[in-house]
Structures are given as structure tokens and as C-alpha cells.
PATOR-463612 format. One record per residue: x, y, z of N, C-alpha, C, CB in turn; residue in three letters. Coordinates in nm, 3 decimals. Glycine has a CB too. Layout:
// PATOR-463612
@n.x X; n.y Y; n.z Z; ca.x X; ca.y Y; ca.z Z; c.x X; c.y Y; c.z Z; cb.x X; cb.y Y; cb.z Z; r ALA .
...
END
This chain:
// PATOR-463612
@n.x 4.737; n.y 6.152; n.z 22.878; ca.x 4.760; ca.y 6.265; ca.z 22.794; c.x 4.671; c.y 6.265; c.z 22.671; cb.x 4.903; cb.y 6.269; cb.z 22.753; r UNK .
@n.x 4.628; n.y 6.181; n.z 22.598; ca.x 4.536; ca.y 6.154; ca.z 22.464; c.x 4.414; c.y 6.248; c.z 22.555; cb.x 4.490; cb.y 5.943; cb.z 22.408; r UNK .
@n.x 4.349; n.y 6.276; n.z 22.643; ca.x 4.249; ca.y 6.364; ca.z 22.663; c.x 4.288; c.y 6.511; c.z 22.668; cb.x 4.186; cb.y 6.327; cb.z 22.777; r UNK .
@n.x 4.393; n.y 6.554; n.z 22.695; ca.x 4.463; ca.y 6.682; ca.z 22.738; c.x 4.488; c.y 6.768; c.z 22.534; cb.x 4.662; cb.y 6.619; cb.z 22.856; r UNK .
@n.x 4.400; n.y 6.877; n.z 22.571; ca.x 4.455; ca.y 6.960; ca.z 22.460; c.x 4.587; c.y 7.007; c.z 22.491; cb.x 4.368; cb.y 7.078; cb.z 22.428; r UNK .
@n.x 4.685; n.y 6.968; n.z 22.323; ca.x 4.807; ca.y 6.983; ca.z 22.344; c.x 4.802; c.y 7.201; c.z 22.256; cb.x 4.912; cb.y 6.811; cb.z 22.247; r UNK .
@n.x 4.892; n.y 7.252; n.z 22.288; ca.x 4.858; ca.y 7.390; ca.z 22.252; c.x 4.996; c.y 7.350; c.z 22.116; cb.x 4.881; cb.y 7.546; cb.z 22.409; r UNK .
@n.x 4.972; n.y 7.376; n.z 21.964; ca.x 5.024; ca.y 7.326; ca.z 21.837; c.x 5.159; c.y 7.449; c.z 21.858; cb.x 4.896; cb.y 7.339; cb.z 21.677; r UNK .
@n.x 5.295; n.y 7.379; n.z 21.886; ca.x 5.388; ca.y 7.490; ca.z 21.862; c.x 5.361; c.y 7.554; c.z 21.721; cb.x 5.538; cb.y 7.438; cb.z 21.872; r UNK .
@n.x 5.405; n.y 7.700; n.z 21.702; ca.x 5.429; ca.y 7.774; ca.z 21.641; c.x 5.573; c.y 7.888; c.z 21.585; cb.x 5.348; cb.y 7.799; cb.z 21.683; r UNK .
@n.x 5.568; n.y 7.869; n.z 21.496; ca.x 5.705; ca.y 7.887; ca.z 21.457; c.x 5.683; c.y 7.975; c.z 21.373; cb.x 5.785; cb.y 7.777; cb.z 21.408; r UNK .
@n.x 5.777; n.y 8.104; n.z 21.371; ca.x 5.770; ca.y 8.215; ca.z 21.270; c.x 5.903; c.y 8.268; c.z 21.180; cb.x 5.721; cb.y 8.331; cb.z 21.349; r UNK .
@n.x 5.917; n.y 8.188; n.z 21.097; ca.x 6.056; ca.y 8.201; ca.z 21.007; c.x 6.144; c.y 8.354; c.z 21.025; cb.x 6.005; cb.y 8.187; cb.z 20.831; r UNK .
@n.x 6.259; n.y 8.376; n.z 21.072; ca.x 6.302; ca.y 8.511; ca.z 21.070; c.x 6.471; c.y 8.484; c.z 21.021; cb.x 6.273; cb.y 8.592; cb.z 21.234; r UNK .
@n.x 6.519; n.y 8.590; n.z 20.956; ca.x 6.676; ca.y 8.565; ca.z 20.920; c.x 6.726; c.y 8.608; c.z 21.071; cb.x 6.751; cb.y 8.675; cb.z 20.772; r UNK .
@n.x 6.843; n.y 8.486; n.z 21.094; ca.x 6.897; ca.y 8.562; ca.z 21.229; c.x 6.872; c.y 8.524; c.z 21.338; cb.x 6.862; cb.y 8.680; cb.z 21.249; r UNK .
@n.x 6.798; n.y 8.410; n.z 21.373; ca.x 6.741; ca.y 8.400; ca.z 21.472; c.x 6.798; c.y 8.241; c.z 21.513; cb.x 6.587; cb.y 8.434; cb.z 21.449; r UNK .
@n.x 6.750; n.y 8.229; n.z 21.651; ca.x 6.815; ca.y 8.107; ca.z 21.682; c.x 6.748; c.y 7.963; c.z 21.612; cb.x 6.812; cb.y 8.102; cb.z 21.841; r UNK .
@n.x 6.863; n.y 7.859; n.z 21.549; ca.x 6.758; ca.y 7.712; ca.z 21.500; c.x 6.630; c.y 7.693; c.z 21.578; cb.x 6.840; cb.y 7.555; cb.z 21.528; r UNK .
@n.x 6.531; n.y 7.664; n.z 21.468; ca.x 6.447; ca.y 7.592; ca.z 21.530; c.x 6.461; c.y 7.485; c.z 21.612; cb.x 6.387; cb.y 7.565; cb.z 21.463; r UNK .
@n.x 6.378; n.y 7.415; n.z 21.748; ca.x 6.402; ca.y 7.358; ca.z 21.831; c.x 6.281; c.y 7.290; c.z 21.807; cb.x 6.440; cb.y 7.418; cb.z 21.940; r UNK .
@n.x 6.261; n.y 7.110; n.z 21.798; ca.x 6.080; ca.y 7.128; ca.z 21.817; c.x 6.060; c.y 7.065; c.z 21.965; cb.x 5.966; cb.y 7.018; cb.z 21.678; r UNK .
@n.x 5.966; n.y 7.063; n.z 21.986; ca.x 5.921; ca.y 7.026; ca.z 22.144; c.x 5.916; c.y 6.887; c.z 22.152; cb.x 5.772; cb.y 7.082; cb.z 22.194; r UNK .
@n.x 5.975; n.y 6.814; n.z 22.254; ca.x 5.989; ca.y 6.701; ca.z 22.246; c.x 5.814; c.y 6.658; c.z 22.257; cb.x 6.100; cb.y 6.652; cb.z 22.353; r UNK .
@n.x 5.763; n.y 6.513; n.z 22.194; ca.x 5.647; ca.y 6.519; ca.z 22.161; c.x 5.540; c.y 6.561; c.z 22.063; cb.x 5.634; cb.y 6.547; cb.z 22.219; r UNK .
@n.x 5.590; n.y 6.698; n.z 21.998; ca.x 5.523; ca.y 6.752; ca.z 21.941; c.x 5.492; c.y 6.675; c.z 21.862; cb.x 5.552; cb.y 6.844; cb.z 21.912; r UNK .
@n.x 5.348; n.y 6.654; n.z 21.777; ca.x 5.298; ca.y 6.589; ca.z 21.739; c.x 5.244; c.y 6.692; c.z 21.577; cb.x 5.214; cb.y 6.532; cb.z 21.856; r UNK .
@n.x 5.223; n.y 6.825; n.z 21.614; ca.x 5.192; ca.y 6.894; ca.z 21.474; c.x 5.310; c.y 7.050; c.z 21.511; cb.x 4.968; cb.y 6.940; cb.z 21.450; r UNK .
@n.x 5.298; n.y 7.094; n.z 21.437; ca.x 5.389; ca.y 7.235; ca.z 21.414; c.x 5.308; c.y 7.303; c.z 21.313; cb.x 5.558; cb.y 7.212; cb.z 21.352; r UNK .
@n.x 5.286; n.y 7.418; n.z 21.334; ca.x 5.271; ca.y 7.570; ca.z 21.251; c.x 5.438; c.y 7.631; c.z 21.228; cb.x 5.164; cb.y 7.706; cb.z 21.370; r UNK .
@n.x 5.443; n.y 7.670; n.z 21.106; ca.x 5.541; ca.y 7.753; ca.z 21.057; c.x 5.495; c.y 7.839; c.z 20.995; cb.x 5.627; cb.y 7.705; cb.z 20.990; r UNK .
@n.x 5.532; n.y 7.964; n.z 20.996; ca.x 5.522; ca.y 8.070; ca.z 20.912; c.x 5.627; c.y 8.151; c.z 20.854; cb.x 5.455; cb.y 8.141; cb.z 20.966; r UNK .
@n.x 5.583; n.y 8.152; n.z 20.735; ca.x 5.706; ca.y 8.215; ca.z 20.641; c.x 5.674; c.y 8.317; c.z 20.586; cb.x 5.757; cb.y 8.138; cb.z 20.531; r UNK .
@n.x 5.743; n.y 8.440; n.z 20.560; ca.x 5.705; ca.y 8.568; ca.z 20.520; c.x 5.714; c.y 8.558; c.z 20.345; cb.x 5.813; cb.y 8.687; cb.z 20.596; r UNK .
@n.x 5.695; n.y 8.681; n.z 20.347; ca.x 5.708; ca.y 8.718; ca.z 20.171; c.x 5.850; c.y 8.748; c.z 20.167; cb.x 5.609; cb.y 8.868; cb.z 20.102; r UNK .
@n.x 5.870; n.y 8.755; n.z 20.032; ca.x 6.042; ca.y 8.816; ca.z 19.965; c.x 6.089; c.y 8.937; c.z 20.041; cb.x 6.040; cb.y 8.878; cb.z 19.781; r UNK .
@n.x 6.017; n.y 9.018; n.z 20.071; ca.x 6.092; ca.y 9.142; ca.z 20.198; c.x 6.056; c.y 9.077; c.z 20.290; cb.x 6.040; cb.y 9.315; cb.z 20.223; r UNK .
@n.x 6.004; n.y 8.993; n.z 20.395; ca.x 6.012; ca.y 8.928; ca.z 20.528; c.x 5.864; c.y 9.067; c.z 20.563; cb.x 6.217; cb.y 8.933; cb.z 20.633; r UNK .
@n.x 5.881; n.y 8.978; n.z 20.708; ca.x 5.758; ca.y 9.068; ca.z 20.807; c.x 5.779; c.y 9.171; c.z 20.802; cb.x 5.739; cb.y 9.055; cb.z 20.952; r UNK .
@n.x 5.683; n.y 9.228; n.z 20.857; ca.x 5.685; ca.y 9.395; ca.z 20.876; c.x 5.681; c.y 9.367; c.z 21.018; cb.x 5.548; cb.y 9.506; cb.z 20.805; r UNK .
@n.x 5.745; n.y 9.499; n.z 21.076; ca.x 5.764; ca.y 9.498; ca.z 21.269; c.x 5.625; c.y 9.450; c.z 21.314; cb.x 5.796; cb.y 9.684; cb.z 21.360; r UNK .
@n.x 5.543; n.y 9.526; n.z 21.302; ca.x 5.377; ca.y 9.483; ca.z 21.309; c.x 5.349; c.y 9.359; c.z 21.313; cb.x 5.295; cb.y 9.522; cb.z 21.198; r UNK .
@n.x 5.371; n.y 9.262; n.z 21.199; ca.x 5.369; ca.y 9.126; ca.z 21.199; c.x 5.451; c.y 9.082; c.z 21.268; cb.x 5.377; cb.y 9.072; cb.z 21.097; r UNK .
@n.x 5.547; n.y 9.076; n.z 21.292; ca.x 5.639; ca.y 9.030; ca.z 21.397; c.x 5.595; c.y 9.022; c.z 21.563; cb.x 5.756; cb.y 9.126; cb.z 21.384; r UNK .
@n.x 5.518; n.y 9.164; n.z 21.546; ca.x 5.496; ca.y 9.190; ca.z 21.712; c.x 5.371; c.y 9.135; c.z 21.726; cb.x 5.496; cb.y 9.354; cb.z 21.774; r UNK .
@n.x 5.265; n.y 9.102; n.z 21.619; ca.x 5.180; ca.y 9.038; ca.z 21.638; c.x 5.155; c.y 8.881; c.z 21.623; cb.x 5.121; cb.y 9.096; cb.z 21.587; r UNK .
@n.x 5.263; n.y 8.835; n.z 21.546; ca.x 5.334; ca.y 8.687; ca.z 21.568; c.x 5.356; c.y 8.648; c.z 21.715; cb.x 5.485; cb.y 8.683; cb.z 21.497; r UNK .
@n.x 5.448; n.y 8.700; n.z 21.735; ca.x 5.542; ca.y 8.693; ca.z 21.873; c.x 5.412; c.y 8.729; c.z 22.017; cb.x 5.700; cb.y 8.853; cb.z 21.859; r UNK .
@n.x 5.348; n.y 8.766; n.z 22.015; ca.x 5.266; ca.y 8.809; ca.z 22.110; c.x 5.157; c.y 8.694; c.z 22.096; cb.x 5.218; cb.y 8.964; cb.z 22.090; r UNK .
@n.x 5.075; n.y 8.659; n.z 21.967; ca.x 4.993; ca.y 8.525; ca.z 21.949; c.x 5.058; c.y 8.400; c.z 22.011; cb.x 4.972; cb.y 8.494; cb.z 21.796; r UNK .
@n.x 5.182; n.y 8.415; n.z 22.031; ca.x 5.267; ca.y 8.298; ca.z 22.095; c.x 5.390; c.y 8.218; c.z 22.025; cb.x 5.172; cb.y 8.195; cb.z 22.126; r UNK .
@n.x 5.389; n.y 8.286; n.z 21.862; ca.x 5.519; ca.y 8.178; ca.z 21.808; c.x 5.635; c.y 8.217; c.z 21.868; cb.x 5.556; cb.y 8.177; cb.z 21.643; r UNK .
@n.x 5.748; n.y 8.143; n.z 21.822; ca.x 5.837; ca.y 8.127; ca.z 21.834; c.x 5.954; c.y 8.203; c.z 21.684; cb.x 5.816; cb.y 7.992; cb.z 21.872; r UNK .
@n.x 5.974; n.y 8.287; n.z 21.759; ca.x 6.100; ca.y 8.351; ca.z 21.593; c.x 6.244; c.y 8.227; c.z 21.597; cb.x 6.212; cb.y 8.598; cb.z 21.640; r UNK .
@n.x 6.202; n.y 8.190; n.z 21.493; ca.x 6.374; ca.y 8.085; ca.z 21.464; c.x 6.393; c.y 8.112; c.z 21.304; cb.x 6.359; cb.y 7.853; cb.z 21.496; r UNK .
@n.x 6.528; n.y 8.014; n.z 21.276; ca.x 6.537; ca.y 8.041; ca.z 21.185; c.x 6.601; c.y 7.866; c.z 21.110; cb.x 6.612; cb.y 8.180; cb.z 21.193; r UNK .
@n.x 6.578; n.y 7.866; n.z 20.986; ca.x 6.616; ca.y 7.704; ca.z 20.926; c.x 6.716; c.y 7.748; c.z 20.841; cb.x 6.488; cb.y 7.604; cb.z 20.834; r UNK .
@n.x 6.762; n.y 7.831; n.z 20.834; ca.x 6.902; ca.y 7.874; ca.z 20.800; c.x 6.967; c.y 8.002; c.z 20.807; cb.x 6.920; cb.y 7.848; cb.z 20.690; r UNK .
@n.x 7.100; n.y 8.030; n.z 20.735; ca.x 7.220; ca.y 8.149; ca.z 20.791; c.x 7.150; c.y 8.265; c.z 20.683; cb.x 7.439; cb.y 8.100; cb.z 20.752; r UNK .
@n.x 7.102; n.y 8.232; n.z 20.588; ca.x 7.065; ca.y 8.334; ca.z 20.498; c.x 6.907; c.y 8.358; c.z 20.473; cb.x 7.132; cb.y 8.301; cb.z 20.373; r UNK .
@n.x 6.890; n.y 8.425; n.z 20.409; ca.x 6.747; ca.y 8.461; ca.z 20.334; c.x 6.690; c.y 8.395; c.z 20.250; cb.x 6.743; cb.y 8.562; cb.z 20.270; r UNK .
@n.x 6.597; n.y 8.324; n.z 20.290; ca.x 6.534; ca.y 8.210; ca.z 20.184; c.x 6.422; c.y 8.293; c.z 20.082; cb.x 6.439; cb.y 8.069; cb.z 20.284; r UNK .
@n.x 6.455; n.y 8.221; n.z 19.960; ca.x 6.304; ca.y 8.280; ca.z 19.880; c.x 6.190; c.y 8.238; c.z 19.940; cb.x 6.279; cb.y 8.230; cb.z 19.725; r UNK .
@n.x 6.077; n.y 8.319; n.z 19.833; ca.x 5.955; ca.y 8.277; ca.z 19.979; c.x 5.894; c.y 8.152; c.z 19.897; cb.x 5.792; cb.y 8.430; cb.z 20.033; r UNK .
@n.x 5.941; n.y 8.092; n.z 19.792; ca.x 5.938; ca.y 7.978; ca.z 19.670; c.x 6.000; c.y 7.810; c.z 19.807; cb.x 6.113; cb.y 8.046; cb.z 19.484; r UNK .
@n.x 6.069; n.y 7.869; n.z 19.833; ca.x 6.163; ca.y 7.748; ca.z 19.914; c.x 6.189; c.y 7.736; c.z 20.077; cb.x 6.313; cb.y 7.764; cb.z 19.861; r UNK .
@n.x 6.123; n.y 7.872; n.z 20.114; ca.x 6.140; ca.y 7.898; ca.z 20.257; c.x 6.061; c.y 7.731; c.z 20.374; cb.x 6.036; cb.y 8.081; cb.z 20.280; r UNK .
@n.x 5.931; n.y 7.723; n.z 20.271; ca.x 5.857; ca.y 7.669; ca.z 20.356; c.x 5.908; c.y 7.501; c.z 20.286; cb.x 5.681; cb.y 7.733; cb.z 20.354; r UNK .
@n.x 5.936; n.y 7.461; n.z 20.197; ca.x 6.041; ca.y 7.346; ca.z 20.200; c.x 6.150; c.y 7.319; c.z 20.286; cb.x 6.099; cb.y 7.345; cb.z 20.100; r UNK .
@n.x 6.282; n.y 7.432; n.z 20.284; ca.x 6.330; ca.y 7.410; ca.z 20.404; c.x 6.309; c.y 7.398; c.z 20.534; cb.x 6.378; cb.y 7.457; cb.z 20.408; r UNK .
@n.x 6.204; n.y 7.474; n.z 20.596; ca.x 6.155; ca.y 7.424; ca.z 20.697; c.x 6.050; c.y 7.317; c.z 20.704; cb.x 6.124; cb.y 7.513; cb.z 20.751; r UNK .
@n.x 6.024; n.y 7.254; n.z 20.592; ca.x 5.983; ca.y 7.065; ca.z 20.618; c.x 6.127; c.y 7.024; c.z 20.632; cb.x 5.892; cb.y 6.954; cb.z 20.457; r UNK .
@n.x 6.172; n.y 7.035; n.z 20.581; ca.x 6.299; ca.y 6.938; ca.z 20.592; c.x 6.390; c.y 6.969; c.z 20.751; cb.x 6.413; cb.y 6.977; cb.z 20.438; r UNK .
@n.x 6.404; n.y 7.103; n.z 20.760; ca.x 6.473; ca.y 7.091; ca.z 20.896; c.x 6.399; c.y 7.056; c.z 20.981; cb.x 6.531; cb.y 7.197; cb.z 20.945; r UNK .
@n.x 6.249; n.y 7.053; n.z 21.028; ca.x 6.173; ca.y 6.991; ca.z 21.085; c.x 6.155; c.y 6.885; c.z 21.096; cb.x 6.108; cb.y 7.014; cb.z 21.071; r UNK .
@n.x 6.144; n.y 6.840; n.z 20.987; ca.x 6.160; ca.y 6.684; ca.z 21.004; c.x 6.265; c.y 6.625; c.z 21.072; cb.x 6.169; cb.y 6.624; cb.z 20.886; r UNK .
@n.x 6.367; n.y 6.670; n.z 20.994; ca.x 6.487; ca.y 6.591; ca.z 21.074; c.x 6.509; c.y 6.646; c.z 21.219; cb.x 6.637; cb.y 6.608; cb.z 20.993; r UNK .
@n.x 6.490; n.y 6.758; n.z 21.214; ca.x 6.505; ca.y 6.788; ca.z 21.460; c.x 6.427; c.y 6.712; c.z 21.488; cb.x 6.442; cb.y 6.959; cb.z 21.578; r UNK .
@n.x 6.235; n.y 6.636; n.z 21.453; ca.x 6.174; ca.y 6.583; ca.z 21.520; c.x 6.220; c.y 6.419; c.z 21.550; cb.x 6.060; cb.y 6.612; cb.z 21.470; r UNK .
@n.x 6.340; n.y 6.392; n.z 21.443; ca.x 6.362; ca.y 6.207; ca.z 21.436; c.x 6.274; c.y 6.154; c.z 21.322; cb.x 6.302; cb.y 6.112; cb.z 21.595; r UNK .
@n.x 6.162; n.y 6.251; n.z 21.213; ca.x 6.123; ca.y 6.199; ca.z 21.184; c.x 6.086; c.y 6.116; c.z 21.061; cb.x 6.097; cb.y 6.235; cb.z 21.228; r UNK .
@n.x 6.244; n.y 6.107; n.z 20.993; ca.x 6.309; ca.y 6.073; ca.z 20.828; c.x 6.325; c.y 5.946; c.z 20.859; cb.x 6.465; cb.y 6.150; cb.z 20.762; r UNK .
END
């Protein structure tokens, strides 16, 4: 496997959506986090079509100050890796 390009999951922060999951293995992660109003449909459909994944690292609406902290931290800990 060390010769095989691995394809970098991708993850696109959304309120509402199911926990993030990471791939067993995964070795790097992309997250993306919107601004204080969130995506526009557009971005969404052009997220989602590039290949991420819509989840979510919590029940509410994160500022866009803390969004991408919480998702180090819930990431970390789904991967095992604290």
C-alpha cells in the first residue's frame, strides 16, 4: 500500500448532518467549514459533487471562530488519535 495513491477524505461541515466518521486508516483529512451564514446551495452542490462528505461535529451552529477547532478535536478523537 505505501506505493498506492490514497484519495485524502474530505469533509464539509454542515448543521444537521450525520457525525463525522473517519476512514479507518486515514492518514490525512480535509475539512471544510463555512462562514457565519454557512454554504450557499451552490457550494454545497459543488462540495458534494468534488466528493466530500456533509457531516457534522456537533447538534448546533458553530461560529466560524471555533468551527474548525471543533472539528480537530472530534477528529482526533474518532481517529484514536489523543
Amino acid at each position: 500500500m505505501d506505493g498506492e495513491k490514497r484519495k485524502t477524505p474530505g469533509f464539509m461541515l454542515l448543521q444537521g448532518e450525520k457525525p463525522v466518521r473517519v476512514p479507518r486508516g486515514a492518514r490525512e483529512i480535509s475539512v471544510f467549514t463555512g462562514p457565519e451564514g454557512g454554504f450557499t446551495g451552490a457550494e454545497k452542490e459543488a462540495a458534494l459533487k468534488a466528493g466530500l462528505t456533509a457531516a457534522s461535529v456537533a447538534g448546533n451552529t458553530l461560529r466560524s471562530e471555533t468551527a474548525s477547532i471543533a472539528a480537530a478535536a472530534v477528529l482526533t478523537s474518532a481517529a484514536d488519535n489523543i
